[in-house]
Each structure stands twice: as C-alpha cells, then as structure tokens.
C-alpha positions, -999 to 999 in steps of 0.1 A, spaced: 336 83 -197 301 99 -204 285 127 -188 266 105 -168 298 84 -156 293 56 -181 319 39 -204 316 54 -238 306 26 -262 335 13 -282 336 23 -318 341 2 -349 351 11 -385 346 -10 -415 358 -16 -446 337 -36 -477 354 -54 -504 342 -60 -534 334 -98 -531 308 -91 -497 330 -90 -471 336 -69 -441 366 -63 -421 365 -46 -388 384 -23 -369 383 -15 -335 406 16 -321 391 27 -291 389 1 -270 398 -6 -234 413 -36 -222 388 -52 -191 414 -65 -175 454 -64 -174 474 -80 -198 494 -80 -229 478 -88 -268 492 -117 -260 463 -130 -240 441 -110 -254 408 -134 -261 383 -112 -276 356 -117 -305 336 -97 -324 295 -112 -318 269 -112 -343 233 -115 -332 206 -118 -354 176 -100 -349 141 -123 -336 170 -154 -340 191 -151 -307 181 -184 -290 181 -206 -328 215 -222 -339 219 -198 -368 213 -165 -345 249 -162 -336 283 -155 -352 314 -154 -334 345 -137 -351 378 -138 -332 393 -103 -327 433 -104 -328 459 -73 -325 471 -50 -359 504 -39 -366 492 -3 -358 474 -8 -322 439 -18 -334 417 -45 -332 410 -63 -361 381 -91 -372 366 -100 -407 337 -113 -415 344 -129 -447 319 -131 -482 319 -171 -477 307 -171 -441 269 -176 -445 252 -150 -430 211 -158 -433 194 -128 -444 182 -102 -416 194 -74 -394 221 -82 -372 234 -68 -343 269 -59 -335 289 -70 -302 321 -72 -284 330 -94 -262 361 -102 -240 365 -139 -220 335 -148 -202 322 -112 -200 287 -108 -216 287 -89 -250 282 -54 -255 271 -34 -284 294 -17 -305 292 21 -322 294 27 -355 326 41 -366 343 52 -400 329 33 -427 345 25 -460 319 14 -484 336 28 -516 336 -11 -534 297 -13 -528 288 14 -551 277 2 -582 290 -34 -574 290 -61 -603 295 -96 -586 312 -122 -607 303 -150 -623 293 -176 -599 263 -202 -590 268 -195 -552 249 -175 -531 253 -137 -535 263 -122 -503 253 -88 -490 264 -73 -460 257 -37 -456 266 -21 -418 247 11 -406 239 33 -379 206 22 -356 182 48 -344 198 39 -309 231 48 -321 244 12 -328 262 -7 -353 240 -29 -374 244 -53 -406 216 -56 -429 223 -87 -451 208 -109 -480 219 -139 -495 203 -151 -523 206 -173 -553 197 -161 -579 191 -124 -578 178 -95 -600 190 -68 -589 169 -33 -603 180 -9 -619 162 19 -634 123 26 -633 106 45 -657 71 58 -652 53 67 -684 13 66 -699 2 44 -672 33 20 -671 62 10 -652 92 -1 -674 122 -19 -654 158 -26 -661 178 -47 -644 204 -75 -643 207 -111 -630 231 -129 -611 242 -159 -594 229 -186 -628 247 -204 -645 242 -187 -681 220 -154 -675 211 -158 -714 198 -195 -713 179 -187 -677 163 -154 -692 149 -164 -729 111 -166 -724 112 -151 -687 85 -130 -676 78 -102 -654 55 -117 -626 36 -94 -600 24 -115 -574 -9 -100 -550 7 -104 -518 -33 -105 -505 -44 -132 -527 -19 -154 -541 -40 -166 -567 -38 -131 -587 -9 -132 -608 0 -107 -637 28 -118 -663 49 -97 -690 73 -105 -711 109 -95 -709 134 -87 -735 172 -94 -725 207 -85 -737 231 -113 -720 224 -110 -684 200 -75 -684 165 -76 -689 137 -51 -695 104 -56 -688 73 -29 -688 43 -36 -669 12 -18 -673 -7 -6 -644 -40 -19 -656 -29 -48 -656 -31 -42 -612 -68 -25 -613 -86 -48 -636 -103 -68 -611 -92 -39 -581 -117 -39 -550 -112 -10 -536 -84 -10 -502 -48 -14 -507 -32 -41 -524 6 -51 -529 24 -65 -558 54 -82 -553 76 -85 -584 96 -109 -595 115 -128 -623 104 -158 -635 120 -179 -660 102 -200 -685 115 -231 -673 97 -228 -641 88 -213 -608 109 -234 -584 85 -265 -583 94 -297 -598 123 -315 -607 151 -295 -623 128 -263 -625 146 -229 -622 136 -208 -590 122 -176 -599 140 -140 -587 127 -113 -565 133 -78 -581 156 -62 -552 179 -30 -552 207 -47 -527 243 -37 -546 252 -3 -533 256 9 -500 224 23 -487 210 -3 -464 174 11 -463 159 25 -503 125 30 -489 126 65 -478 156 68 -501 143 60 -537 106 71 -537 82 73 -570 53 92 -574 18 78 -579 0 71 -611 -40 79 -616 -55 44 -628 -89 43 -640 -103 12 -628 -135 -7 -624 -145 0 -590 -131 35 -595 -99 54 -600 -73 42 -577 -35 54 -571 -7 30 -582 34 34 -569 62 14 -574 83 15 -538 111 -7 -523 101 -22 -489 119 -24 -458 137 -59 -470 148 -37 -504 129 -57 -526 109 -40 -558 68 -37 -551 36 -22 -562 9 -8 -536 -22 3 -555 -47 21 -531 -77 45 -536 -76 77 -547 -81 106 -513 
C-alpha cells in the first residue's frame, strides 16, 4: 500500500527482440480474488490513444503463469499494432482494467536494429515511462521505411544518410529516387534532390535555399521524404514514397533528444533561420522561421 492507503500500481518489465516484439513480465502482482494459477484469467490490455471506442483501439493479450512466479504475456512482431501511443493495462475477469507501471526494461536488441529482408510491414514497438508515471508503447508500422541516419550541417546544406527497408530490392526501388521536402503549409511547394545509393543506403544533400527561395516570412515546415522514380503512390503499380524517420533504437521520443542547430539563410524577404528536427511522431523535418 501507498502512503495515502492506495494499492501500489503493479509493475511490468519488458523485454524487446530483435524482430519487434515485446514480452511482458509482471512480478508484483496481487491476485483480486482467491485461487490457484489455475484459474487464473488475466490479460494484459492495450488501448490506443484518441482510438478507445474504434475496433482497432483495443488489444487484448492473455497473461498465463511462468516457471519462476511471474506473470507473463507477449505481444508479438506479427500482431498489427496501428501506429500511435498506447496505453498499458491489466485486467483480471470482469474487473475494469487498470494501468500498469513501468518496470525493468530490456531494450538491448533495439539498439542499432537492422530488420531483415522482408516486404511486410516493419514493426516498432518501443515501451516508456509517461509523465504520469505509466507504462506506454509508442509504435509505427510502416511499409516501406527510411530510416535516418546521420545529418550533416555544412555551407548552407543539410546532407542525409540513411537506409531503406521493407522493398523488395532497395537497389531497383532507389535508382533515380529523390530527396522530396514537402511544405506542410502549402502542399503545392515541393523541393526535389537527387540521391546517390549503395545497395539499400542512400545519401542525399539538400540545400537550404532551396526552402527560402520563395520564403514569406512566418514559419514553415518541411516534411522529408523518399521518393522513388517510379512514383509517388498514385497509379497503378507506382511505388509509395518513404518518410525519413529515426524509429530503430530505443528512444521513443528524438525531439528533445537529437537537436541541430540553426542555419543563417539569406533569403528574399530577409534572412531567415533554417533547422532540421525530428517531430513528436519521429519523423525527419525542416522548420525555417525568421531570424529574432
């Protein structure tokens, strides 16, 4: 019990494999009623955030005894999770769930993970600790991915490496791809670049003036993707472009984690400041503001 007479809130560790997985372990728990593990009836609940009510909000894993006294359930790579922030119960019978606590986590096969070859969706399923104290999984799926690597600031440029995943041959998919930066404001500014690749990496540098030539003043965003030359996801048989994302390791939130400084861009309507930053869904941007 707490200080204030409530039941302490029952702790789960997890372990990642390499494949996106997650397997969960529950020590502490206390049975709500008597019985054996027998009759034990128990599920791990996971509720996706803003989706509680739709049919795809909710994921029920059964809980079952371990050889060692735990609680066990697993939440395997090829369970479809669709991509958000989800919330982590237990529940017991016909008792409403209750939030679990973060626990020990071992996230040792995230770091630096290299999926294998596949055409399937890539799972991600990263848990973490909410400001409230609660366990949390922040998850993608996505088909296919470029994941970013490193970013390299230099006379006004922004020069990316990264790798793709989940096509069928990265080399095929990636001769006479470009670098796109999307406005997020006004979908019908678009910037392209070309990108060199080496089997499934690609490298691709993006000048900032590129962003500022026809600049108005105010903030603008650039989303950044990958976009192969055999289309953008319309049409028959066209490929579906990528969105630059850093999602294989195990920090679930980069944005106040891998910060860049501003760049000084002489533009048009004046100078104005120009940074590369990954937003609160992980994916690669590009916010260009004016200069204070």
């Amino acid at each position: 019990m707490s200080e204030t007479g409530e039941a302490a809130p029952t702790r789960a560790d997890c372990v990642a494999d390499s494949a996106g997985g997650l397997t969960f372990h529950i020590s502490d728990w206390v049975r709500p009623q008597p019985g054996s593990y027998d009759d034990w009836s128990g599920a791990l609940v996971l509720v996706r955030r803003g989706a509680e009510r739709r049919d795809d909000g909710e994921v029920r894993l059964p809980l079952g005894p371990t050889g060692d006294g735990r609680l066990q359930a697993a939440l395997p790579s090829t369970v479809a999770l669709p991509e958000g922030r989800w919330d982590v119960h237990v529940s017991y019978g016909d008792a409403d769930p209750r939030r679990l606590a973060p626990g020990l986590n071992d996230l040792r096969s995230l770091v630096d993970r290299r999926p294998g070859p596949s055409t399937s969706p890539l799972s991600v399923r990263i848990p973490y600790a909410t400001k409230h104290g609660n366990l949390s999984l922040r998850c993608w799926r996505r088909a296919p991915h470029a994941e970013a690597g490193e970013i390299l600031l230099e006379d006004g440029t922004m020069a990316v490496h990264g790798r793709l995943h989940r096509v069928r041959s990265p080399a095929e998919w990636l001769a006479g791809a470009v670098l796109e930066a999307r406005c997020r404001r006004d979908t019908a500014r678009v910037r392209t670049v070309p990108v060199t690749a080496d089997g499934a990496e690609f490298f691709g540098t993006l000048p900032f003036a590129e962003l500022t030539e026809d600049w108005g003043g105010g903030a603008d965003v650039w989303d950044l993707w990958l976009r192969p030359a055999a289309g953008d996801g319309a049409g028959d048989g066209a490929a579906p472009s990528a969105r630059l994302a850093r999602i294989l390791d195990d920090v679930p939130d980069k944005k106040e984690i891998f910060t860049y400084p501003s760049t000084a861009v002489a533009a048009p309507h004046g100078q104005a400041w120009v940074r590369p930053y990954y937003t609160r869904n992980n994916d690669l941007a590009v916010r260009v503001e004016a200069a204070v």
